[in-house]
VEXMI-858788 format. One record per residue (C-alpha): x, y, z; residue in three letters; residue number from 1. Coordinates in Angstrom, 3 decimals, padded with zeros to 6 digits, m for minus. Each point is the difference from the previous one (the first is absolute). Example, Ala and Ser with C-alpha at 12.3 -4.5 7.8 and 13.67 -1.06 7.14 Angstrom:
residues 2
[[012.300, m004.500, 007.800], 'ala', 1]
[[001.370, 003.440, m000.660], 'ser', 2]
END
This chain:
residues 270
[[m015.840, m168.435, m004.926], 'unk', 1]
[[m002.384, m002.981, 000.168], 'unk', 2]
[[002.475, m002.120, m002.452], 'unk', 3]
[[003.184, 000.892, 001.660], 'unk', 4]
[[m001.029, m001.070, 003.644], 'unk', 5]
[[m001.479, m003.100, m001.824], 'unk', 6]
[[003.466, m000.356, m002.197], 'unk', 7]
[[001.628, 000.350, 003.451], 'unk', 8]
[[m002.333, m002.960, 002.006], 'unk', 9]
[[001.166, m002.220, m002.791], 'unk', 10]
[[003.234, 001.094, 000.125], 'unk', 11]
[[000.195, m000.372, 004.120], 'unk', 12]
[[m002.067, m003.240, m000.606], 'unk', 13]
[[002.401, m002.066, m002.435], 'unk', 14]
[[003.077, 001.096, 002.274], 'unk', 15]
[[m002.316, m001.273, 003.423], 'unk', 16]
[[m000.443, m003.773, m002.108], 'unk', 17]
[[003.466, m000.104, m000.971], 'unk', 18]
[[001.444, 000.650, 003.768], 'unk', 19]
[[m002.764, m002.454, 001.007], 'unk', 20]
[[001.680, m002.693, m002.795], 'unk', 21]
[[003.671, 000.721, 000.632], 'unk', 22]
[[m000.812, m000.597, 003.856], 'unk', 23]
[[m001.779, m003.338, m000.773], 'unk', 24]
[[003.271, m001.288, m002.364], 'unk', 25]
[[002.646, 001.460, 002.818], 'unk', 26]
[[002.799, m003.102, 000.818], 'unk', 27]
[[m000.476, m000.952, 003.559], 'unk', 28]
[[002.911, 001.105, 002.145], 'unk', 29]
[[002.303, m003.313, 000.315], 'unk', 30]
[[000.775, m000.852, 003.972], 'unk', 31]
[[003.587, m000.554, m000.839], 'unk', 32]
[[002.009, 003.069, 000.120], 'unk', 33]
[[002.304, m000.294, m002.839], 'unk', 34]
[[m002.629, m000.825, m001.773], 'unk', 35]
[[m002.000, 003.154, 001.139], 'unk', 36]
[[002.905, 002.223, m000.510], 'unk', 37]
[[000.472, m001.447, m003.735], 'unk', 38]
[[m003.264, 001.137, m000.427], 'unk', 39]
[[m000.013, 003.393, 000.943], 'unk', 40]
[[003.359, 000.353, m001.828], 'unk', 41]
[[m002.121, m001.025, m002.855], 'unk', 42]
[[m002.537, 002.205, 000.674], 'unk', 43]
[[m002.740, m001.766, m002.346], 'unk', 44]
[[m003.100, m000.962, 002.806], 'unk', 45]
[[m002.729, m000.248, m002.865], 'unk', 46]
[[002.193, m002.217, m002.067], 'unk', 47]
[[m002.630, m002.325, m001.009], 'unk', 48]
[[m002.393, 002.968, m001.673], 'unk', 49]
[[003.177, 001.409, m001.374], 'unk', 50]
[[001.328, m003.296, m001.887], 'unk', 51]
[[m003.975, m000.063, m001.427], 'unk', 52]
[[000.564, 003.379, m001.075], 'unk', 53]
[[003.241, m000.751, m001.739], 'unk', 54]
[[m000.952, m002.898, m002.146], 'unk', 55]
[[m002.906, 001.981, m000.941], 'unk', 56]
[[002.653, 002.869, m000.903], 'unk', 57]
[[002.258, m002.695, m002.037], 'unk', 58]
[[m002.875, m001.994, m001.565], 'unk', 59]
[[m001.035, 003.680, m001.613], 'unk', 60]
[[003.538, 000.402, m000.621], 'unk', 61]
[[000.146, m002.958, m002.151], 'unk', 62]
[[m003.276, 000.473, m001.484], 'unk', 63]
[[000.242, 003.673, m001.555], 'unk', 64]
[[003.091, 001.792, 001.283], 'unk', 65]
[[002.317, m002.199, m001.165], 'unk', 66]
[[m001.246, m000.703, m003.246], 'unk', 67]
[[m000.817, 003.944, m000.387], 'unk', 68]
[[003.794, 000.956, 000.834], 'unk', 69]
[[001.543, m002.545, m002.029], 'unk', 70]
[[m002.465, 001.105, m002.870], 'unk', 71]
[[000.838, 003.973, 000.384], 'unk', 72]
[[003.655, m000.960, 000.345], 'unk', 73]
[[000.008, m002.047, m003.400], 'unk', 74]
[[m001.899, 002.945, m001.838], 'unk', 75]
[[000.995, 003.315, 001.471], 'unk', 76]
[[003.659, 000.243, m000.411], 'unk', 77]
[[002.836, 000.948, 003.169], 'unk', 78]
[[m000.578, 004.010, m001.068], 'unk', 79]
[[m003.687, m000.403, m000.231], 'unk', 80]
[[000.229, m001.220, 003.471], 'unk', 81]
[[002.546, 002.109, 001.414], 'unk', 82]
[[m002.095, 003.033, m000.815], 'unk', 83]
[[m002.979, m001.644, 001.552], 'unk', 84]
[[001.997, m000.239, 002.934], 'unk', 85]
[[001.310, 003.625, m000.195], 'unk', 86]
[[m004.102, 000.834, m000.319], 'unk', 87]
[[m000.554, m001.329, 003.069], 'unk', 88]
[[002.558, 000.356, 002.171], 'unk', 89]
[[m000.006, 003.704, m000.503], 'unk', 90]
[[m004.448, m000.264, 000.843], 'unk', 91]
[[001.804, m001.360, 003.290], 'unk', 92]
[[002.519, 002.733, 000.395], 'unk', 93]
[[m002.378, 002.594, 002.030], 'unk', 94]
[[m000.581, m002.931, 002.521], 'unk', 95]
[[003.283, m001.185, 000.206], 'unk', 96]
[[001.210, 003.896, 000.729], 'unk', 97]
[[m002.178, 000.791, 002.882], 'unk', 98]
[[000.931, m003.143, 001.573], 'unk', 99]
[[003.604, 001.182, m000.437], 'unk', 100]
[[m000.738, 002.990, 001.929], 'unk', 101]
[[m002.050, m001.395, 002.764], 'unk', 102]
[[003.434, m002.402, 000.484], 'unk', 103]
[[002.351, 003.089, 000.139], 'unk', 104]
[[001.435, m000.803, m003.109], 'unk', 105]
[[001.308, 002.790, m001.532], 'unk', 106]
[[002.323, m001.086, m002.486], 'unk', 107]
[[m002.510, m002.479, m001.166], 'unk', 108]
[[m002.732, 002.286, 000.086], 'unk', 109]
[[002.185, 002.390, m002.701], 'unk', 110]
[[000.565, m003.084, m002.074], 'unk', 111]
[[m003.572, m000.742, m000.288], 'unk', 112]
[[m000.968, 003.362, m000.357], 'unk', 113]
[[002.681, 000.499, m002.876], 'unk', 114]
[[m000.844, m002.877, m001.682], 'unk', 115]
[[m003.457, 000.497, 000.074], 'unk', 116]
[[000.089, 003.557, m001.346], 'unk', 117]
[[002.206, m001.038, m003.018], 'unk', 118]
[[m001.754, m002.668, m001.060], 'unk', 119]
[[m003.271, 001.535, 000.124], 'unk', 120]
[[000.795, 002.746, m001.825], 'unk', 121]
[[003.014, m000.839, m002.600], 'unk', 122]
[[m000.888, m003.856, 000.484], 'unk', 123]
[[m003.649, 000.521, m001.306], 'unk', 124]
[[m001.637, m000.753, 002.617], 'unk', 125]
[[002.231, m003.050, 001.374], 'unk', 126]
[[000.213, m001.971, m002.628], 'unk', 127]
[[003.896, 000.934, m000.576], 'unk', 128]
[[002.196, m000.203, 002.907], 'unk', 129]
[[001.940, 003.170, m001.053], 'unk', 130]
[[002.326, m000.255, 003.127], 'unk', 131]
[[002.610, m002.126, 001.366], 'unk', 132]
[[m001.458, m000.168, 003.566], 'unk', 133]
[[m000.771, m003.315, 001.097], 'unk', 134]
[[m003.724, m000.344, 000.679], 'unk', 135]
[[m000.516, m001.325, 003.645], 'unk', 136]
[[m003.223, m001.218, 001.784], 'unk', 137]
[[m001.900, 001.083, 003.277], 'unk', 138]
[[m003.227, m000.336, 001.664], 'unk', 139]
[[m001.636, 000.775, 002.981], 'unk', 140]
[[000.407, m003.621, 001.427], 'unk', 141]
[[003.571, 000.703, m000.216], 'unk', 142]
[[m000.447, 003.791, 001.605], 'unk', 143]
[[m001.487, m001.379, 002.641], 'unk', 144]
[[002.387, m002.314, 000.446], 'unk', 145]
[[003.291, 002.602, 000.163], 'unk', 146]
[[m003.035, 001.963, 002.559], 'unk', 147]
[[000.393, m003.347, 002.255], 'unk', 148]
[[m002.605, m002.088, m000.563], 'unk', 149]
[[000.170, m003.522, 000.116], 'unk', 150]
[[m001.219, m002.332, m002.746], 'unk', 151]
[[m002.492, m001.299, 001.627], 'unk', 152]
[[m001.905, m003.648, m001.006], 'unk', 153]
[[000.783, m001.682, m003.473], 'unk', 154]
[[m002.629, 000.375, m002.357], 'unk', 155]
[[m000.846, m001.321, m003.790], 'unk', 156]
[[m002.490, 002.240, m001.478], 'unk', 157]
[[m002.246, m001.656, m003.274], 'unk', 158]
[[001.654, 001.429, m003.363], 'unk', 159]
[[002.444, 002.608, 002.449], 'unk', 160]
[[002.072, m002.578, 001.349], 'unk', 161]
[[002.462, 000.287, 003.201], 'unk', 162]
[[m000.957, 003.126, 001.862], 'unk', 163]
[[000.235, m000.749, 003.759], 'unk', 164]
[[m001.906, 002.303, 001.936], 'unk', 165]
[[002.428, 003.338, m000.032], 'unk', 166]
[[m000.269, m000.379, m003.863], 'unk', 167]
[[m003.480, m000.003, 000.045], 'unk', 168]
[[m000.584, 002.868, 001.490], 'unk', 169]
[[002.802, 001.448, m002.357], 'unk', 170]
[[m002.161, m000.632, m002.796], 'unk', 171]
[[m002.410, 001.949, 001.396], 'unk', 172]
[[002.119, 003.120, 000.535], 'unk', 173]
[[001.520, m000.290, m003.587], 'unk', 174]
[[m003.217, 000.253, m001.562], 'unk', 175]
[[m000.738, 003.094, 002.188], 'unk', 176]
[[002.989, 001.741, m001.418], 'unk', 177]
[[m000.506, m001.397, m003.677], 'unk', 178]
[[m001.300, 002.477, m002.337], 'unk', 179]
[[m000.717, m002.374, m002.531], 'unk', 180]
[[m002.264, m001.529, 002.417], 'unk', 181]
[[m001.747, 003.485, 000.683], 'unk', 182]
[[m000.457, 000.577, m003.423], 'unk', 183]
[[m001.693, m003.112, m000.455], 'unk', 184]
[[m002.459, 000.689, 002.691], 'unk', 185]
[[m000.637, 003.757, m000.685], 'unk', 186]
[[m000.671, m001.553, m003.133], 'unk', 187]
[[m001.525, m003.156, 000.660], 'unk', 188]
[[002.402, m001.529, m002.638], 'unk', 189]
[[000.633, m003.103, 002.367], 'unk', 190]
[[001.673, m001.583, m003.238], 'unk', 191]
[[003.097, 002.050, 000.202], 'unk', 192]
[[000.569, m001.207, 003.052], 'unk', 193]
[[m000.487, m003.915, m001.417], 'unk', 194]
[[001.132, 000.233, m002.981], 'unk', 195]
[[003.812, 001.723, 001.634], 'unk', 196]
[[m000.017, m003.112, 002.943], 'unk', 197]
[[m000.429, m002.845, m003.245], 'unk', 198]
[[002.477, 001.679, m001.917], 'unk', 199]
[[002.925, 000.509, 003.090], 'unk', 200]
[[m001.583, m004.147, 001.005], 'unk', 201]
[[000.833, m001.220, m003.980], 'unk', 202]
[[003.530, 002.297, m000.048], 'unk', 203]
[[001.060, m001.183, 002.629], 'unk', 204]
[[m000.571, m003.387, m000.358], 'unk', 205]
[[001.278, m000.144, m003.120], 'unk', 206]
[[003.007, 001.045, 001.425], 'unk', 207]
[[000.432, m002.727, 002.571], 'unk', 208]
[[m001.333, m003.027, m002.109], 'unk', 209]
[[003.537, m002.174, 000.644], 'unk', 210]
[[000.723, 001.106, 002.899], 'unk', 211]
[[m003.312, m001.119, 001.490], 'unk', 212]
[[000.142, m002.896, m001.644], 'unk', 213]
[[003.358, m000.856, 001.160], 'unk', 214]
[[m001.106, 001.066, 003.570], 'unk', 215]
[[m002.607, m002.510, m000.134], 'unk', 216]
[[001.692, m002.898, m000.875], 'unk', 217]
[[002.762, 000.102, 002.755], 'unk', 218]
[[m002.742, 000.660, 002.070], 'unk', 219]
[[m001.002, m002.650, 002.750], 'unk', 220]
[[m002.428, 002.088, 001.322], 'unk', 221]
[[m001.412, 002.830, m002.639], 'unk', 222]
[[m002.017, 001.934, 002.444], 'unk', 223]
[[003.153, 000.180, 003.024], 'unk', 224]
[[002.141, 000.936, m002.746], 'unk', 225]
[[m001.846, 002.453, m001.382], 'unk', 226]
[[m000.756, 001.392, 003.236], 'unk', 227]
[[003.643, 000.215, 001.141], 'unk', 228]
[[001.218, 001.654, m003.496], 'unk', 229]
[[m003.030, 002.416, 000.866], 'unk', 230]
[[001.534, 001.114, 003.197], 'unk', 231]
[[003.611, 000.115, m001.373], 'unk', 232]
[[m001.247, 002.348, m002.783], 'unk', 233]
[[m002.150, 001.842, 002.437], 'unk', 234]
[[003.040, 000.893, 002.106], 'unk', 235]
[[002.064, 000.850, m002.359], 'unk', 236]
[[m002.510, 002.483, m001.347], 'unk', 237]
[[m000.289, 001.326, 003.367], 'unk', 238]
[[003.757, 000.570, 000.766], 'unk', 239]
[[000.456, 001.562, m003.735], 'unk', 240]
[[002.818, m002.555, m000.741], 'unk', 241]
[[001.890, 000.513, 003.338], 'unk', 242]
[[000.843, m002.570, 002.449], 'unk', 243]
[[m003.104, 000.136, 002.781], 'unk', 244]
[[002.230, 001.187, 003.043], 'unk', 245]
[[000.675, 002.831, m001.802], 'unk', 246]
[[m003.335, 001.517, m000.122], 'unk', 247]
[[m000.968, 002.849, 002.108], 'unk', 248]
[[m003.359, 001.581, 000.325], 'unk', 249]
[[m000.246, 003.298, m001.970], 'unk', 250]
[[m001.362, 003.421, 001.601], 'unk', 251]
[[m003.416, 000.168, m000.502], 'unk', 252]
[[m001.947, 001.791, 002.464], 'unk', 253]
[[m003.237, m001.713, 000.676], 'unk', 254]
[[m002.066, 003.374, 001.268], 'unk', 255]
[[012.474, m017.152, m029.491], 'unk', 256]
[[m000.786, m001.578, 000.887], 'unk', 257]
[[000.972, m001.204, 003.627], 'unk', 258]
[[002.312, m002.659, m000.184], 'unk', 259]
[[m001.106, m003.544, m000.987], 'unk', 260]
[[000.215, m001.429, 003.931], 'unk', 261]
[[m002.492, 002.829, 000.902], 'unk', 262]
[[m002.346, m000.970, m002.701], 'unk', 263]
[[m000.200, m003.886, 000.862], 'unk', 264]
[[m003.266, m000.378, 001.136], 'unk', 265]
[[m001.295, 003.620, m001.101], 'unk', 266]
[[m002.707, m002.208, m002.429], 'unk', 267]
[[m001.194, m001.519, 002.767], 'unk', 268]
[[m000.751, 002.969, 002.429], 'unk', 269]
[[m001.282, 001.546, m002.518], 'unk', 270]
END
């Protein structure tokens, strides 16, 4: 009991420094008022911190990701990797399905069940994708998004990437639902939990080495650009595809590959 209330001052402690750091690196509010309202459309007040965190993010993204995704690409071959993929987006499936339900998404929610199922069993374990049902993502950032919340401040998390303050807590509640996570624990085999994060980090870079690269040489400003793509793929994952006035909030009672634009700056959120 002693080591959990101690785990949890630490825990309470780190999150107390980092509110106290944010607020120091907050943009003043501007006097002029389009220049105020430009800035809440932009919804980034601890810029500063956050453009510290991102070069951090893309200096480590030169130094090892990179170089370990082009490496894996040029020795694992395109069905090597595809199964890797299948792997682990079928680990992701139980997540992804009970954020389908907490949405109200039935239809989606039978997908991912269905898909899941079959390539558990017949797919050994994931590693085939035995169906033709397109695998789609969800989290709890985006659940509690369709539930009404608002995004709430920018933020660039070290190694995570964009994850403004909905998303963070998302994270959170996806690794409350994970089982892989709760085996790991029950367990204490924290490396499962590692060792699936580097592997999804190197696929998916390796995926996305162009396109970043092509991203960041149009790019006046990296960090805006990334940041807008961010919120562009963010939406879109949050209105399943549809155009945004066509969203409605489900009934819930409170008492593959994704296309290549989806997957633009995946590498470095994640």
């Amino acid at each position: 009991m002693r080591l959990k209330t101690e785990s949890m001052i630490r825990v309470w402690g780190i999150a107390l420094a980092t509110s106290l750091v944010l607020a120091a690196c907050a943009t003043p509010t501007p006097n002029d008022p389009e220049a105020r309202a430009e800035l809440q459309a932009i919804n980034d007040p601890w810029e500063s911190f956050n453009r510290a965190v991102f070069e951090f993010n893309r200096g480590l993204d030169r130094a090892l990701l990179k170089p370990v995704a082009q490496a894996y690409r040029g020795v694992v071959p395109e069905f090597g990797r595809d199964m890797v993929k299948n792997f682990l987006d079928n680990l992701r499936s139980p997540v992804i399905l009970a954020n389908d339900i907490l949405q109200g998404e039935k239809d989606r929610a039978g997908e991912t069940g269905s898909r899941l199922l079959a390539n558990t069993t017949i797919g050994l374990g994931g590693v085939f994708n035995v169906t033709d049902i397109e695998f789609h993502n969800e989290d709890f950032g985006q659940t509690l998004a369709v539930w009404g919340f608002g995004e709430g401040p920018y933020v660039v998390l070290p190694l995570l990437g964009p994850s403004p303050i909905r998303d963070t807590v998302g994270l959170v509640g996806d690794s409350l639902m994970d089982p892989v996570v709760w085996y790991a624990r029950r367990h204490e085999q924290y490396a499962i939990t590692w060792i699936r994060y580097g592997a999804r980090a190197i696929d998916t870079r390796s995926r996305n080495i162009e396109t970043l690269d092509e991203i960041e040489r149009g790019a006046i400003d990296f960090y805006a650009t990334v940041r807008s793509l961010y919120r562009q793929r963010r939406n879109d994952e949050i209105n399943n595809g549809r155009p945004q006035n066509s969203v409605s909030m489900p009934e819930i009672s409170w008492d593959d590959e994704e296309a290549a634009e989806k997957n633009q700056v995946s590498a470095v959120s994640k």
